[in-house]
N, C-alpha and C positions, 0 to 999 in steps of 0.2 A: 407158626406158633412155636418157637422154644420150646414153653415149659411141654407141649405136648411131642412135641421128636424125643425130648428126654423121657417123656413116659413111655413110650414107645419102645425106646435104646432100654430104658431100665427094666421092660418086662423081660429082658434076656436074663436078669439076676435071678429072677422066680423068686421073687418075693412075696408074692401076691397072686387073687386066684380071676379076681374082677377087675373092671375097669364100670364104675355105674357112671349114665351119665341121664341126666334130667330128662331127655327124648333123643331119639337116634338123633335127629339134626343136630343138637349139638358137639356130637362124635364129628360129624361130618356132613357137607351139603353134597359134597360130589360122590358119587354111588361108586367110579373107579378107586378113585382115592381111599374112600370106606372098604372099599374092598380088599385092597391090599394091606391097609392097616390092622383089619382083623385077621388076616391071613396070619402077620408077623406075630397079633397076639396068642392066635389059637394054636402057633409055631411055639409059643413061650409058654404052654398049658394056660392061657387070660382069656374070660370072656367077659366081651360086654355086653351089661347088662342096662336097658331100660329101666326108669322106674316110673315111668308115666304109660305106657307102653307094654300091654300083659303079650308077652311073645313067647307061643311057649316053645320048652325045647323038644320039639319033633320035629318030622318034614314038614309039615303044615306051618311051623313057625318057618322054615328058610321061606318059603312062598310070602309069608306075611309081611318079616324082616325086608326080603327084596323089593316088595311091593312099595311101604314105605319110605323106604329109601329113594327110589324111584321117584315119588309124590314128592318128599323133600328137594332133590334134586330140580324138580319144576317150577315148583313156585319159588325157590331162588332165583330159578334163571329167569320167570316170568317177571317178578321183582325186579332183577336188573334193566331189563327192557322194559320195564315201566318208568324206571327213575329215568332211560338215554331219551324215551321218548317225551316224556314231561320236560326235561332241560335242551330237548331241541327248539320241541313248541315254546320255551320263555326267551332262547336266545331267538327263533325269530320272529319276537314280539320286540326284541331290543330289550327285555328286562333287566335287570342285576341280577344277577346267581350267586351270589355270596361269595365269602372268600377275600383274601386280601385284594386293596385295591393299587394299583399302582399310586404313586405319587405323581400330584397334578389332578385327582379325580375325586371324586365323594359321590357317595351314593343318596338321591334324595328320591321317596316315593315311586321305589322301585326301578327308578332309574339312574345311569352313568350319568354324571354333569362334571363339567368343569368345576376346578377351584383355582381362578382364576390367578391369586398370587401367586401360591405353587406353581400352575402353568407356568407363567413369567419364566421361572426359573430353568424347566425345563427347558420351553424354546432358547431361552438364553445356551443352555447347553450342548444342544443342536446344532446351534448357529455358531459359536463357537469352535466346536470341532469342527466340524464342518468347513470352517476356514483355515483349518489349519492347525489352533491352538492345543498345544499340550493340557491331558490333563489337569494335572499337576499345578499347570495356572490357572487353567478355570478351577479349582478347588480353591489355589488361594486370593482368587477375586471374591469367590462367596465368601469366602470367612473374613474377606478384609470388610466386606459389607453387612457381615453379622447372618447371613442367611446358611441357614441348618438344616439337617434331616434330622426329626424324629429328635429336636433339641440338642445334637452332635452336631461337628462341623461334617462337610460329605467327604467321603473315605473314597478311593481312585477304585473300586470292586464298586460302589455304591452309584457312581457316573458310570462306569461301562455298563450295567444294567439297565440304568435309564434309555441308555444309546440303543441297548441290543434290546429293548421292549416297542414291536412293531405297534403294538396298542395305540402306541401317541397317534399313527399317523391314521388312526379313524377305521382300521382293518387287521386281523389275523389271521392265523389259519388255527384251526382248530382238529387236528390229525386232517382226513378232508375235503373240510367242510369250511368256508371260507364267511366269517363273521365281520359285517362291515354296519352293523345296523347298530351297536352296544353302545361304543366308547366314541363322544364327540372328538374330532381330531384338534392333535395342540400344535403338531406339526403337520404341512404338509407332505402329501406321499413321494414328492417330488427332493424332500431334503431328508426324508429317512429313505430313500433308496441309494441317494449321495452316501448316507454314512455307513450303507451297507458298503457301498464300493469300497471305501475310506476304511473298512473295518478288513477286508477281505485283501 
């Protein structure tokens, strides 16, 4: 967060005596990181102050202060491992998870399906390279045929993409964890592993 490294830097001017912030967690979810950040402000005479959160200033507040911190730091992390665990269990249901979808696909009723004119275009581009043909001509065969991305002619970044998105061929990887149940294949794995060679 910028604006907050600059709050940070700028409590070295001693402009100021607080930093209020709505509940500890929005200072910070990580209790290290909380912690050195107050260190640099209580270094610049700055405390933060809760206003949701009666913490008072005694030893009994540092116990309280850490305690909290501690609890916010949990149900973050509990949080995140709820969202990895929900978007395991939809990808191996084969759902859609949202997000952009390659071209060649449309998302219907929660699920990846083909759009099969788009398709066309891709395996065309596939097969193309594939045998050989320079970008550069497969760009200007679509455009002598009127066919476009996103209402543009396709741009030579626009086809290497397509080429280098393992999705078509019905599989990815996913850091690893290996997703083959989502995206119907447009090519097979047999000619996007050609154009891996081809690319390499």
């Amino acid at each position: 967060r910028p604006d907050f490294q600059r709050m940070i830097h700028d409590s070295a001017k001693k402009q100021w005596t607080y930093v209020l912030v709505y509940k500890l967690d929005r200072f910070s979810r990580n209790k290290y990181e909380a912690t050195i950040h107050k260190k640099t402000l209580s270094n610049n005479g700055v405390k933060v102050v809760s206003a949701m959160e009666n913490i008072p200033d005694s030893p009994e507040g540092i116990i309280l202060e850490s305690l909290l911190e501690g609890m916010d730091q949990y149900y973050s992390a509990e949080l995140s491992q709820k969202v990895k665990r929900g978007m395991h269990e939809t990808r191996l249901k084969g759902n859609y998870q949202g997000g952009t979808l390659p071209y060649g696909y449309v998302a219907r009723d929660k699920k990846v399906v083909i759009d099969e004119e788009r398709a066309e275009v891709v395996r065309y581009i596939f097969e193309q390279y594939a045998s050989g043909i320079y970008v550069s001509n497969i760009i200007a065969t679509l455009t002598a045929k009127g066919i476009l991305y996103n209402g543009k002619p396709f741009v030579p970044n626009t086809v290497y993409l397509i080429l280098k998105n393992e999705k078509y061929s019905g599989r990815y990887m996913l850091r690893d964890e290996v997703v083959d149940n989502m995206y119907p294949p447009i090519v097979s794995q047999e000619l996007e592993r050609l154009i891996i060679i081809e690319r390499s």
